[in-house]
N, CA, C, O and CB atoms as a CASP TS submission, in Angstrom:
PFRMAT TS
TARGET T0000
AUTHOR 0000-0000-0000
METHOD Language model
MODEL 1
PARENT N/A
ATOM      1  N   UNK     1       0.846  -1.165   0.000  1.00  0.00           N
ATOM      2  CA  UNK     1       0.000   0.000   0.000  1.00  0.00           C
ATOM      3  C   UNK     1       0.892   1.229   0.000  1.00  0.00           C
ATOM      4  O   UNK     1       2.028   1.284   0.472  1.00  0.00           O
ATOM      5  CB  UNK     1      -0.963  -0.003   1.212  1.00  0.00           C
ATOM      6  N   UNK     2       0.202   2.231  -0.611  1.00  0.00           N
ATOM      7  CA  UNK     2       1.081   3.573  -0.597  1.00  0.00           C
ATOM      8  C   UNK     2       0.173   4.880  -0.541  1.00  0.00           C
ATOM      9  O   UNK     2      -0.854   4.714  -1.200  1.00  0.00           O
ATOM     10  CB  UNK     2       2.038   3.665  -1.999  1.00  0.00           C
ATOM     11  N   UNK     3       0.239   5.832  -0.086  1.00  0.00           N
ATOM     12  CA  UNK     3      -0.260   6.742   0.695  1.00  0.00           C
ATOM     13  C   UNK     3       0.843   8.440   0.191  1.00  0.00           C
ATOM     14  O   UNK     3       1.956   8.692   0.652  1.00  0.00           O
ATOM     15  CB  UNK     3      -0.098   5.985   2.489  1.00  0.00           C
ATOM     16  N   UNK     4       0.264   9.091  -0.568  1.00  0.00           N
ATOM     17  CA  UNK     4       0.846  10.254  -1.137  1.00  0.00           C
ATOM     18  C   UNK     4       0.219  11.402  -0.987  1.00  0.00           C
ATOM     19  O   UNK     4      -0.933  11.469  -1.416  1.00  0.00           O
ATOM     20  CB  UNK     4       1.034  10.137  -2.355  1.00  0.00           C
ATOM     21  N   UNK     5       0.657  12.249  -0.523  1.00  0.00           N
ATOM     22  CA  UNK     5      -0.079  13.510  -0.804  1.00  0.00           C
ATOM     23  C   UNK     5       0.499  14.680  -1.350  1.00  0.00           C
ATOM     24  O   UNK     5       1.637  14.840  -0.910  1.00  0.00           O
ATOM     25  CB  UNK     5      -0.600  13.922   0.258  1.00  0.00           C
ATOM     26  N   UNK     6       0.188  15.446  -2.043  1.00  0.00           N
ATOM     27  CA  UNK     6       0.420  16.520  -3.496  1.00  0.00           C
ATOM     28  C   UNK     6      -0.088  17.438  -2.904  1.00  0.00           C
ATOM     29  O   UNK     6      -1.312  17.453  -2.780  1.00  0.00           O
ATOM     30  CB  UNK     6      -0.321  16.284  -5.084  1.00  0.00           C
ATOM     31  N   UNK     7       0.822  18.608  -2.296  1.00  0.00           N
ATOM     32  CA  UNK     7       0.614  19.737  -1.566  1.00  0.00           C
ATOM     33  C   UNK     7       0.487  20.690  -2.699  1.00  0.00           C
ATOM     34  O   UNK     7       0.165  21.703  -2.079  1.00  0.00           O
ATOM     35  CB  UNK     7       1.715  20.055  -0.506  1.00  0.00           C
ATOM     36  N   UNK     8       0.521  20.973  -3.726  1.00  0.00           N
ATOM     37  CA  UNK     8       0.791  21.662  -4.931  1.00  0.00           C
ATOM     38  C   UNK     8      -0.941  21.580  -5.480  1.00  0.00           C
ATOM     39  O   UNK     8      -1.766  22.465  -5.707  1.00  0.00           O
ATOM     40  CB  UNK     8       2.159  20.796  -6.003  1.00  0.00           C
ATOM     41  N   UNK     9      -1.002  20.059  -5.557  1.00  0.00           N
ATOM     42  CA  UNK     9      -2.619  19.747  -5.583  1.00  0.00           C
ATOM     43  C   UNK     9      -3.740  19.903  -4.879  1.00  0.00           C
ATOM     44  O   UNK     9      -4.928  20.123  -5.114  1.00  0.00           O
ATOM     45  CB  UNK     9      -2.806  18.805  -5.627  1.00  0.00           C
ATOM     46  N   UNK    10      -2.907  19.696  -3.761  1.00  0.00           N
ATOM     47  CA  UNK    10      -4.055  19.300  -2.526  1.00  0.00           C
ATOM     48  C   UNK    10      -4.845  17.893  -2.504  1.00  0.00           C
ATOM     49  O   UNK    10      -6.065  17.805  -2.363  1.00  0.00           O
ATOM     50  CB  UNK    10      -5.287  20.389  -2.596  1.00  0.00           C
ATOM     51  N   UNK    11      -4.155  17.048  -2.629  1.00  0.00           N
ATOM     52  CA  UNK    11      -4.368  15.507  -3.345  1.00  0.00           C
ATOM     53  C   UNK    11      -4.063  14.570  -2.273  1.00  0.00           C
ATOM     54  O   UNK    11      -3.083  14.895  -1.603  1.00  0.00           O
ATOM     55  CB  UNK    11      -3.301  15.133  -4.720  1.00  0.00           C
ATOM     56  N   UNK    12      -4.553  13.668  -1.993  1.00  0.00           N
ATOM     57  CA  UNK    12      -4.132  12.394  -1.333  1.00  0.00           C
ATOM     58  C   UNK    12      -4.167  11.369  -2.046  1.00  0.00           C
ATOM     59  O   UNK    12      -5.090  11.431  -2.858  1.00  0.00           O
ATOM     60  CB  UNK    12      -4.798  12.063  -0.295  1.00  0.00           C
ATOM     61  N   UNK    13      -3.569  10.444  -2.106  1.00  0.00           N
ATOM     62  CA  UNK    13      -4.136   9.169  -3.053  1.00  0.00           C
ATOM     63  C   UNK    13      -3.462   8.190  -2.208  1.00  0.00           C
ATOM     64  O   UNK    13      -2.435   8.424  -1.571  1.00  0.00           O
ATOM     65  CB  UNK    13      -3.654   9.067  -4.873  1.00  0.00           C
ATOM     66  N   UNK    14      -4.252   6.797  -2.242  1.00  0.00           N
ATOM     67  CA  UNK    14      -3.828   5.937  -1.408  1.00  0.00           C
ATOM     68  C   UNK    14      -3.835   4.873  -2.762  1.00  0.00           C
ATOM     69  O   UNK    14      -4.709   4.928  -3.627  1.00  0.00           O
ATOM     70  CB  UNK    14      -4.780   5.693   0.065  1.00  0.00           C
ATOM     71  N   UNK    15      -2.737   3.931  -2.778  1.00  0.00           N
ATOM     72  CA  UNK    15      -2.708   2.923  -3.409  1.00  0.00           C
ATOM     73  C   UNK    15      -2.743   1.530  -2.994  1.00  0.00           C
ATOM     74  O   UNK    15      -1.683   0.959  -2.738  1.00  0.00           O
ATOM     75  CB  UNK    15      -1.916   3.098  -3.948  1.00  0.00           C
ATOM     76  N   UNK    16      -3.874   0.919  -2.902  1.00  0.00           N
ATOM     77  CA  UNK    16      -4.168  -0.646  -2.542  1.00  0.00           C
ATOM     78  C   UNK    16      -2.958  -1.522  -3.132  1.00  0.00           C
ATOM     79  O   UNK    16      -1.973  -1.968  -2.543  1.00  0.00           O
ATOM     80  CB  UNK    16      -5.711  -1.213  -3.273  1.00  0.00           C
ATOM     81  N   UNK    17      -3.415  -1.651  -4.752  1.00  0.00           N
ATOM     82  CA  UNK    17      -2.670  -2.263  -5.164  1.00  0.00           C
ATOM     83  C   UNK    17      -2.368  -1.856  -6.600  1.00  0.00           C
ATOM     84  O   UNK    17      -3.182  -1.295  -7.333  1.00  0.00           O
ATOM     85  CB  UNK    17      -3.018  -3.380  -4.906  1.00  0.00           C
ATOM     86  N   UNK    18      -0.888  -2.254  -6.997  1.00  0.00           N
ATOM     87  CA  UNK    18      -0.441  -1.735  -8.380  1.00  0.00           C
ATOM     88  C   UNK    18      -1.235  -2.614  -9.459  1.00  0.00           C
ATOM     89  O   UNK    18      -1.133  -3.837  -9.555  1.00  0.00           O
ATOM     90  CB  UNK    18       1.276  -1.887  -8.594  1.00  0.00           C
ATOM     91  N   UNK    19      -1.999  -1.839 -10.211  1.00  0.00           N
ATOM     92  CA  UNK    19      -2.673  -2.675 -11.803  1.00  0.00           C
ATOM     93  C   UNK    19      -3.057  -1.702 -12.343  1.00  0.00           C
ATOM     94  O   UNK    19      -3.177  -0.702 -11.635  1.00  0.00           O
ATOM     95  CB  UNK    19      -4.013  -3.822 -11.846  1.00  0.00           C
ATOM     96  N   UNK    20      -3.445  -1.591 -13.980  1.00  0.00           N
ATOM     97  CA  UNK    20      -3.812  -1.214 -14.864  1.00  0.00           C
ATOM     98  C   UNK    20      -5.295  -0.550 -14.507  1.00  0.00           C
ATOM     99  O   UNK    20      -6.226  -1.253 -14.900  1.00  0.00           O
ATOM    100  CB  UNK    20      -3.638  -2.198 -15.744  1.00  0.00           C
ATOM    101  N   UNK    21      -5.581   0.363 -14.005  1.00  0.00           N
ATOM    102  CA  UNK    21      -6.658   1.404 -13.984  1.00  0.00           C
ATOM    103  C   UNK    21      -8.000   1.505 -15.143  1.00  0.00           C
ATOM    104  O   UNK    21      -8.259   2.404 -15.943  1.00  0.00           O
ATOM    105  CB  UNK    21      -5.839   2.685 -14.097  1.00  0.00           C
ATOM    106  N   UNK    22      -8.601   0.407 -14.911  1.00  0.00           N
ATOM    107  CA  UNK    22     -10.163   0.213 -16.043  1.00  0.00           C
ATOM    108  C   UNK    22     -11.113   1.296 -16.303  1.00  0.00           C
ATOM    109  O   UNK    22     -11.616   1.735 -17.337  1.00  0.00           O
ATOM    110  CB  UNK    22     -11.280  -0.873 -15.452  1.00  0.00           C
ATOM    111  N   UNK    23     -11.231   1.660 -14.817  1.00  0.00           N
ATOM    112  CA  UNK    23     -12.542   2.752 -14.820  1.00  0.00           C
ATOM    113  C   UNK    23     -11.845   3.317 -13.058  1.00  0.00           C
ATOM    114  O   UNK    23     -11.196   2.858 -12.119  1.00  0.00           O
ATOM    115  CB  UNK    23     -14.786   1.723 -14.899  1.00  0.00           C
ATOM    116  N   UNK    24     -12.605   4.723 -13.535  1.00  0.00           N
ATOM    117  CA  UNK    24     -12.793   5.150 -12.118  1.00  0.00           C
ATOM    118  C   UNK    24     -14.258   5.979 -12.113  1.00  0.00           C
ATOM    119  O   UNK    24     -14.949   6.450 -13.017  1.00  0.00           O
ATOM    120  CB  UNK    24     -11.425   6.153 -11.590  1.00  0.00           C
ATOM    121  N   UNK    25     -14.376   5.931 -10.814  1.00  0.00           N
ATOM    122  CA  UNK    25     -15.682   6.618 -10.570  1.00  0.00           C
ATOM    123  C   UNK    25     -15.417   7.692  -8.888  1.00  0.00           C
ATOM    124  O   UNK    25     -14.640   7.444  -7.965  1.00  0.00           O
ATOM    125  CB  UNK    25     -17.088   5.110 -10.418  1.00  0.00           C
ATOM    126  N   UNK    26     -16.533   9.028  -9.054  1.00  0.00           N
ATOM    127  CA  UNK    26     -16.251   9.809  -8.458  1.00  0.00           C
ATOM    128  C   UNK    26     -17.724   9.585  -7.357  1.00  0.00           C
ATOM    129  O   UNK    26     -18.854  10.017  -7.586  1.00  0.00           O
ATOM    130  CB  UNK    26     -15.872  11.068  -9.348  1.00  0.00           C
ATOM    131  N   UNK    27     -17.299   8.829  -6.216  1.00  0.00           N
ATOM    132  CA  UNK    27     -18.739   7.787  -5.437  1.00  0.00           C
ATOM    133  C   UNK    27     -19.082   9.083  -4.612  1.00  0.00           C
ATOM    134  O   UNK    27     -20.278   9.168  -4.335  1.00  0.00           O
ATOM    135  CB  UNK    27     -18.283   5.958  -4.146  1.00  0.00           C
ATOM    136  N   UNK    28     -18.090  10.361  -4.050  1.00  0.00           N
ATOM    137  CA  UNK    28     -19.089  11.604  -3.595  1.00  0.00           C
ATOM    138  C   UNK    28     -18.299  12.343  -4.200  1.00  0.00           C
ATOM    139  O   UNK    28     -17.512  11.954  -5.063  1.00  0.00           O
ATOM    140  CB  UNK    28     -19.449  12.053  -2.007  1.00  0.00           C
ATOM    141  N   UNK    29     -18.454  13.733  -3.724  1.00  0.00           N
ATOM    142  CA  UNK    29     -17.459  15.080  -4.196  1.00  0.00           C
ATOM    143  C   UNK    29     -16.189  15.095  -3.332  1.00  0.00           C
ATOM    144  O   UNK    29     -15.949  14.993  -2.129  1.00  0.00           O
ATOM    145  CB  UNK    29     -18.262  16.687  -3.944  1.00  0.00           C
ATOM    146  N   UNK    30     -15.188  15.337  -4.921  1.00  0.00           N
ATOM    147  CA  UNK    30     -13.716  14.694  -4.425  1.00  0.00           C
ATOM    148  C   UNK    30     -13.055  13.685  -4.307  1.00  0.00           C
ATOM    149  O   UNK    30     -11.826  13.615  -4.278  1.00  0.00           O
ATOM    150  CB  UNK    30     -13.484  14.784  -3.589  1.00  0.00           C
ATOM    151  N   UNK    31     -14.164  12.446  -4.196  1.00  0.00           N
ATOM    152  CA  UNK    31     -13.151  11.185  -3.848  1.00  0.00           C
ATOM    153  C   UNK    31     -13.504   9.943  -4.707  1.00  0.00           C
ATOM    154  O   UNK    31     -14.576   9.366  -4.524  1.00  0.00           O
ATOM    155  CB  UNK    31     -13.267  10.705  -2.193  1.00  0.00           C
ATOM    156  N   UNK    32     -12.749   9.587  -5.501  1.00  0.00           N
ATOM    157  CA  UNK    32     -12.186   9.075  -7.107  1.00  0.00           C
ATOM    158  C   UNK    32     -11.507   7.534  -6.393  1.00  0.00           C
ATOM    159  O   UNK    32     -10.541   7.258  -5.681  1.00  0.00           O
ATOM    160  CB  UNK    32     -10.579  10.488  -8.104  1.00  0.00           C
ATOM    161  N   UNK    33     -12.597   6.796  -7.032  1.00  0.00           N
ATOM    162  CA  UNK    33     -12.061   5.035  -7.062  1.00  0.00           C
ATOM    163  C   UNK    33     -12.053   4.826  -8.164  1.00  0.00           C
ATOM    164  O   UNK    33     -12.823   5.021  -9.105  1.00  0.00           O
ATOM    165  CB  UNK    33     -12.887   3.803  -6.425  1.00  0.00           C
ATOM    166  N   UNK    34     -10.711   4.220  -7.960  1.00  0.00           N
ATOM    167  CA  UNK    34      -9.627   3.452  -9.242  1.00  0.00           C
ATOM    168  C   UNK    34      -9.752   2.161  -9.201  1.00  0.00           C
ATOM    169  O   UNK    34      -9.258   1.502  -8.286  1.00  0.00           O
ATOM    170  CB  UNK    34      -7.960   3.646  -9.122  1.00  0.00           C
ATOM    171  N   UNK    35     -10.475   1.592 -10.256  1.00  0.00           N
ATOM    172  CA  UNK    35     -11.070   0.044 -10.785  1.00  0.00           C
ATOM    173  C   UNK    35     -10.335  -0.525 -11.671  1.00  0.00           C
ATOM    174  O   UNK    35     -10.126  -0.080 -12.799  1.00  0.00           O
ATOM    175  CB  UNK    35     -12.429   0.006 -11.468  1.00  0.00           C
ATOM    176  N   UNK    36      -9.719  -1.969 -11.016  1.00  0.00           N
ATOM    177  CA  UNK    36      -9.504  -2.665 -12.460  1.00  0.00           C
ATOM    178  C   UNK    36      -9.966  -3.416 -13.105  1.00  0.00           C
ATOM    179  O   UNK    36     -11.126  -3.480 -12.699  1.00  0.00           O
ATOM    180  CB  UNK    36      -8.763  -3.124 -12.650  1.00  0.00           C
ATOM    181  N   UNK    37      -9.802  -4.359 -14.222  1.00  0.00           N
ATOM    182  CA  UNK    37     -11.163  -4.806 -15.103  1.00  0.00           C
ATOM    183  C   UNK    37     -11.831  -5.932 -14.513  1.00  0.00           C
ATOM    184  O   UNK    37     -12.786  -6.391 -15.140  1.00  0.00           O
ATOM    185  CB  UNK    37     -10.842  -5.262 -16.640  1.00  0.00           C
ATOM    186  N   UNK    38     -11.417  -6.606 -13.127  1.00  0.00           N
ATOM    187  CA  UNK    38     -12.495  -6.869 -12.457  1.00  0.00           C
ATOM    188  C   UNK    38     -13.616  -6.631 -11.608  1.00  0.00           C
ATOM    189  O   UNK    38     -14.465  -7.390 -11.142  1.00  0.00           O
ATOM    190  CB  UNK    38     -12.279  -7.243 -12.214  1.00  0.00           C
ATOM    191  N   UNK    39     -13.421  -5.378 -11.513  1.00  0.00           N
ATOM    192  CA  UNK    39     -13.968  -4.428 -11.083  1.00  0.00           C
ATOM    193  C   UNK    39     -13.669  -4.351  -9.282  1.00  0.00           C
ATOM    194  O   UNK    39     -14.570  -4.230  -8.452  1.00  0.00           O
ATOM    195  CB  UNK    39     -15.418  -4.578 -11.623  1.00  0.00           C
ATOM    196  N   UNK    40     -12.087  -4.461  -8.943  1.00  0.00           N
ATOM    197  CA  UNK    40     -11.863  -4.562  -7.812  1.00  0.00           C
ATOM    198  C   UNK    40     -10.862  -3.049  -8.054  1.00  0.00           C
ATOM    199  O   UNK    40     -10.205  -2.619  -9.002  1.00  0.00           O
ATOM    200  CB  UNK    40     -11.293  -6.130  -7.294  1.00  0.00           C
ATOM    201  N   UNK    41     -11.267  -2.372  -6.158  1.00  0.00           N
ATOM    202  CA  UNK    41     -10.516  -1.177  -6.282  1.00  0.00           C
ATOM    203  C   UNK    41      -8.938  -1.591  -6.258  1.00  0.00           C
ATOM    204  O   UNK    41      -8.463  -2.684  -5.950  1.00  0.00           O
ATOM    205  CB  UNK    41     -10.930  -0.151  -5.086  1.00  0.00           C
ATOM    206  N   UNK    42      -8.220  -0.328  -6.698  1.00  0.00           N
ATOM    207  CA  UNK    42      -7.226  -0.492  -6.879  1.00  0.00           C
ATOM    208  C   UNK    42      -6.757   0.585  -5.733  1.00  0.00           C
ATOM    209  O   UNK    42      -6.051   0.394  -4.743  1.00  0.00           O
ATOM    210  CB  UNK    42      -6.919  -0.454  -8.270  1.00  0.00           C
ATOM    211  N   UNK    43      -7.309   1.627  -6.143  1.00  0.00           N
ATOM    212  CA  UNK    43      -6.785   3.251  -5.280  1.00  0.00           C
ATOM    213  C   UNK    43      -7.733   3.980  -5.028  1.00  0.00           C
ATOM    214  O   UNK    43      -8.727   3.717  -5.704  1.00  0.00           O
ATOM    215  CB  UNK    43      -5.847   4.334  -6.046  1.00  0.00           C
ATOM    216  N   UNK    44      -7.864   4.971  -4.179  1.00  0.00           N
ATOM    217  CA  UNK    44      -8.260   6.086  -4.149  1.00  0.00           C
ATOM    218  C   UNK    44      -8.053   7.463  -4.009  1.00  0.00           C
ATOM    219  O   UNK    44      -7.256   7.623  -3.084  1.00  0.00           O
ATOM    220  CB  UNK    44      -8.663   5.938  -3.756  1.00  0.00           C
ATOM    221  N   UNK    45      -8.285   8.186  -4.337  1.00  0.00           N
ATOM    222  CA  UNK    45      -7.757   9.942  -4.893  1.00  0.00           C
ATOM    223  C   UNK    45      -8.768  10.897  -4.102  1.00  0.00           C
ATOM    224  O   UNK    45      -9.897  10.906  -4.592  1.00  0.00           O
ATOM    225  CB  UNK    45      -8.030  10.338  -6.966  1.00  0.00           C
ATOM    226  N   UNK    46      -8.617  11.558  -3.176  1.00  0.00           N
ATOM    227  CA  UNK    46      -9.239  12.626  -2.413  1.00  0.00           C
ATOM    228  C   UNK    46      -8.967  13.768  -2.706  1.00  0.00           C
ATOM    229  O   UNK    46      -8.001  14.187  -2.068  1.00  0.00           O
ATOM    230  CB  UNK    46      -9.051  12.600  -1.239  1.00  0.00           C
ATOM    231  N   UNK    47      -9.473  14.591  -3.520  1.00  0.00           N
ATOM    232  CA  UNK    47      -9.137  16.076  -3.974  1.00  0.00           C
ATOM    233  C   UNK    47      -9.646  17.035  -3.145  1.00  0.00           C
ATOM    234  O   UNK    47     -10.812  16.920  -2.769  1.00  0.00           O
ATOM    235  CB  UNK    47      -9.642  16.429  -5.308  1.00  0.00           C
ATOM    236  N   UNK    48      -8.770  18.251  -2.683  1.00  0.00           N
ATOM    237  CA  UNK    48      -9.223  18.873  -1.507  1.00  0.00           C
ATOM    238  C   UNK    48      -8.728  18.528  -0.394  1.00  0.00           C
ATOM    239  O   UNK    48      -9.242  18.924   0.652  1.00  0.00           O
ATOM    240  CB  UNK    48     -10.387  18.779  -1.352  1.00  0.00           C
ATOM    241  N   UNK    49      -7.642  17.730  -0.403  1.00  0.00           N
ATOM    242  CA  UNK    49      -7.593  16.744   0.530  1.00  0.00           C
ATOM    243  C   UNK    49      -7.273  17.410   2.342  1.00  0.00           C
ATOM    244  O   UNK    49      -7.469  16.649   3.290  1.00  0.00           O
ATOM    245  CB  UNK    49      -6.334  15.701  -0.123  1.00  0.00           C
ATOM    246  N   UNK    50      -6.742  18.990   2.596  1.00  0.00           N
ATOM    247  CA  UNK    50      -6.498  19.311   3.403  1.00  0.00           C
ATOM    248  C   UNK    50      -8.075  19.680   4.105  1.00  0.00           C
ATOM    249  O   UNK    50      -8.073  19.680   5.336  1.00  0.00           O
ATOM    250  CB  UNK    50      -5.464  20.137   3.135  1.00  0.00           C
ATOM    251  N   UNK    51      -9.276  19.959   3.494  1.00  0.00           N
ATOM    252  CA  UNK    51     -10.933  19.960   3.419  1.00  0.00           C
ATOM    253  C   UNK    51     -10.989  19.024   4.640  1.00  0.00           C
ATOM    254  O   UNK    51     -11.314  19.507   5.724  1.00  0.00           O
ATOM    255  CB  UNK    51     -11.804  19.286   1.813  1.00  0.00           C
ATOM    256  N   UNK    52     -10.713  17.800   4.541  1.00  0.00           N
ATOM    257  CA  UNK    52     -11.513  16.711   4.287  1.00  0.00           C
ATOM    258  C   UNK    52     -10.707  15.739   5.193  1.00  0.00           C
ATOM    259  O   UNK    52     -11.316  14.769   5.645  1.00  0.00           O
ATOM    260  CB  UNK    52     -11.685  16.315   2.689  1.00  0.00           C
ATOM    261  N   UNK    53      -9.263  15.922   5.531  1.00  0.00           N
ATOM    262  CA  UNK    53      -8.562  15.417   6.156  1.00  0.00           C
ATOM    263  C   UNK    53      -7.797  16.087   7.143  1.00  0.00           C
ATOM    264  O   UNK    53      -7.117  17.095   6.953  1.00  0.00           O
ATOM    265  CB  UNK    53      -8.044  14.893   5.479  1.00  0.00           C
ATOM    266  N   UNK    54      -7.999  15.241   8.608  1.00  0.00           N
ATOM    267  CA  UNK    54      -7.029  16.087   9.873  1.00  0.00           C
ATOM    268  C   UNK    54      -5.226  16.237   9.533  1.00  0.00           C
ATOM    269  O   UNK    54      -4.561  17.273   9.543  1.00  0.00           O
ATOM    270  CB  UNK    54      -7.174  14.966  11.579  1.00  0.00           C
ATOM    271  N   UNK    55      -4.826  15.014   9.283  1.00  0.00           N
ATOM    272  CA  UNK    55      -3.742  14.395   9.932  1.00  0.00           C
ATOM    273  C   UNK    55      -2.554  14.297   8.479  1.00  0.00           C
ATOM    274  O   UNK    55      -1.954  13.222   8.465  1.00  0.00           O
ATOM    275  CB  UNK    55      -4.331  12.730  10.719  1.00  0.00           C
ATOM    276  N   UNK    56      -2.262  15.049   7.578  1.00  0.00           N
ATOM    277  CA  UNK    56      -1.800  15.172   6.633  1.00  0.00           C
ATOM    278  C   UNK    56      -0.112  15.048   6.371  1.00  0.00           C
ATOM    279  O   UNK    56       0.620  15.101   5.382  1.00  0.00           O
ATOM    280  CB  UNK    56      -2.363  16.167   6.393  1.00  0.00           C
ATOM    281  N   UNK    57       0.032  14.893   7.534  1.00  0.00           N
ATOM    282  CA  UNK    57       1.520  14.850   8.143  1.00  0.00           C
ATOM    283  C   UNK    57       1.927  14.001   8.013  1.00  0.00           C
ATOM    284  O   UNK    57       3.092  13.867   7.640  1.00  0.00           O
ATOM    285  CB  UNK    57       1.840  15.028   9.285  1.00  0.00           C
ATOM    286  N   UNK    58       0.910  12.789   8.338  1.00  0.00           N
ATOM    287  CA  UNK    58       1.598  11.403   9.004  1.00  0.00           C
ATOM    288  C   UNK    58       0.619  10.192   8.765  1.00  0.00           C
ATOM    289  O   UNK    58      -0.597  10.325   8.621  1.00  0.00           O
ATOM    290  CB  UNK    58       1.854  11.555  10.788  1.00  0.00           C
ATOM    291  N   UNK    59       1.089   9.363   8.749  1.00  0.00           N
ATOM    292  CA  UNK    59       0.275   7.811   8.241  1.00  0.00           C
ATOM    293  C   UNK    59       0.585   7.216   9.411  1.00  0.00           C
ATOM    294  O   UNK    59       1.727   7.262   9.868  1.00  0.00           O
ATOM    295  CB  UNK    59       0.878   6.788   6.756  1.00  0.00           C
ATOM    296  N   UNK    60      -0.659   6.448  10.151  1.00  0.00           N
ATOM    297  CA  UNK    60      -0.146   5.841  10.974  1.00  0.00           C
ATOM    298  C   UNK    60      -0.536   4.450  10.417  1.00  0.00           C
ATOM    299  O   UNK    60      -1.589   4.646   9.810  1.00  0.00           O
ATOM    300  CB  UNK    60      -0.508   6.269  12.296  1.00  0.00           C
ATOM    301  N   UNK    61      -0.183   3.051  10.318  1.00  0.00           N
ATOM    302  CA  UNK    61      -0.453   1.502  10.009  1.00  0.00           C
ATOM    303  C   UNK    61      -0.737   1.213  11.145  1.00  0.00           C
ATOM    304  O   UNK    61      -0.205   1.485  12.221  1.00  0.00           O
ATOM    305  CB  UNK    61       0.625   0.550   9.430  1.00  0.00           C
ATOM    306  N   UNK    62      -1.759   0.543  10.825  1.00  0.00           N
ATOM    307  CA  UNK    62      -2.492  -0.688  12.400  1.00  0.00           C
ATOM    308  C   UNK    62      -2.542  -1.909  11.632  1.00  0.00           C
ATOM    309  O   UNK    62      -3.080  -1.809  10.529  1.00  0.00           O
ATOM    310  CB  UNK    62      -4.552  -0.352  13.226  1.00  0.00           C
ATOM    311  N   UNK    63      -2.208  -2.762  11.890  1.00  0.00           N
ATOM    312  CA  UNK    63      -3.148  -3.563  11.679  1.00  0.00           C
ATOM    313  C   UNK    63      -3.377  -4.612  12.764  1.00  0.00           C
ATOM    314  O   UNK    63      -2.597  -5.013  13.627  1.00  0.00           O
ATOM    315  CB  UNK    63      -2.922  -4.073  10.506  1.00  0.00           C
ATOM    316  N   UNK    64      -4.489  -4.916  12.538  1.00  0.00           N
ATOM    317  CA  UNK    64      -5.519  -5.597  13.106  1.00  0.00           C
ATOM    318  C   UNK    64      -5.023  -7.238  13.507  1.00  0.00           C
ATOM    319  O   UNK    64      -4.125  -7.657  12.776  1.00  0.00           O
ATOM    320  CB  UNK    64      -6.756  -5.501  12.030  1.00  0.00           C
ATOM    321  N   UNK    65      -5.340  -7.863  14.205  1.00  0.00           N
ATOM    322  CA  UNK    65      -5.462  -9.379  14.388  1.00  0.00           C
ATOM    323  C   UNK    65      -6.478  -9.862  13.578  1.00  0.00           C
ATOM    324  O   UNK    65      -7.672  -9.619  13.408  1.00  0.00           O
ATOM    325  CB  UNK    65      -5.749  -9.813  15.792  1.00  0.00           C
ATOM    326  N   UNK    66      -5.491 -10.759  13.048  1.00  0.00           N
ATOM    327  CA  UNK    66      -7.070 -11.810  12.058  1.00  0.00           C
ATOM    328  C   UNK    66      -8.407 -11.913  12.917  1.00  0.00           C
ATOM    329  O   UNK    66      -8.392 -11.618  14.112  1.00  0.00           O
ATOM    330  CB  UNK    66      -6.659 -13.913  11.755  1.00  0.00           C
ATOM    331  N   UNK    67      -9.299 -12.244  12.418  1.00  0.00           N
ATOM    332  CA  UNK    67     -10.731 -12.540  12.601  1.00  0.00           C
ATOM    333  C   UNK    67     -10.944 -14.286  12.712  1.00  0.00           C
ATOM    334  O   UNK    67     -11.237 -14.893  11.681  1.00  0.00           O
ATOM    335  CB  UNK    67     -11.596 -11.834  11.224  1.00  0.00           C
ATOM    336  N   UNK    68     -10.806 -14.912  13.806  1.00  0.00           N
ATOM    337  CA  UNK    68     -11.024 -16.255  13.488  1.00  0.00           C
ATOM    338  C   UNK    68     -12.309 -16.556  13.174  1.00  0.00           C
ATOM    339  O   UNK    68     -12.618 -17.709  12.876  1.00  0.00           O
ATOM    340  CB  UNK    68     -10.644 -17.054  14.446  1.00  0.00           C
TER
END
């Protein structure tokens, strides 16, 4: 996963996973899912992103314990 933000833009984009970009769709105002031709996300793109987001500084990773 990868996590960018474009201060020039005002952009965040988070990347799930690297593939070839099919379709995207804009599901509210500002925020852009990146589909590939199975129609699984790939990324997402938050425009505005200082709007809309606290913490622009810093990424924090959790993750979670499996789910038995």
């Amino acid at each position: 996963m990868k996590v960018m933000y474009d201060p020039e833009v005002d952009a965040l984009q988070i990347v799930f996973k690297e593939g070839e970009i099919e379709s995207s769709e804009e599901e509210m105002d500002g925020m852009i899912f990146d589909f590939n031709e199975e129609g699984k996300v790939l990324g997402l793109e938050i425009l505005n992103a200082s709007e809309k987001v606290d913490n622009l500084d810093g990424v924090e990773f959790i993750r979670e314990k499996a789910r038995a």
